[in-house]
N, C-alpha and C positions, 0 to 999 in steps of 0.2 A: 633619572629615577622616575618621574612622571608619564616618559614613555612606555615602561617595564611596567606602572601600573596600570596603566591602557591597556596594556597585551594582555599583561592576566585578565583584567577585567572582560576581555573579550571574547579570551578561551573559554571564560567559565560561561559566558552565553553561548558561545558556538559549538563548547563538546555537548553539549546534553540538547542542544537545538538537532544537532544531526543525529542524535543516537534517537531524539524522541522521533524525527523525519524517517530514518531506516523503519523502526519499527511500524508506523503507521503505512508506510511504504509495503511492508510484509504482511502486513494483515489485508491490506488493499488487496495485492497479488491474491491472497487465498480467497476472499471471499470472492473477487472475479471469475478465480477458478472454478468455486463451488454453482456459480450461478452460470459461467458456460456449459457445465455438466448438465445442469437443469434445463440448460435454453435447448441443447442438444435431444436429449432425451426428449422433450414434449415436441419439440420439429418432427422427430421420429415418431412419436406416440398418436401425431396426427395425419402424418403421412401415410403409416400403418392402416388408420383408421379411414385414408382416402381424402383428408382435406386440404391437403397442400398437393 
């Protein structure tokens, strides 16, 4: 019985450790996305412009 309560005990830190890890996980993904866009666009915007 003392093992079964280990296990639960350890589900209930380990499901909400990986759902809270995915999510920060997914937000990491977009916001990198959003600032490759940006890093893009200004390479271009000064290439354009003759600086690179």
């Amino acid at each position: 019985a003392e093992a079964l309560v280990t296990t639960v005990i350890g589900l209930a830190v380990a499901i909400p450790s990986v759902i809270a890890y995915n999510h920060f996980a997914a937000r990491l993904n977009l916001v990198l996305g959003e600032f490759e866009g940006f890093a893009s666009e200004f390479i271009g915007s000064l290439a354009k412009d003759g600086f690179v």
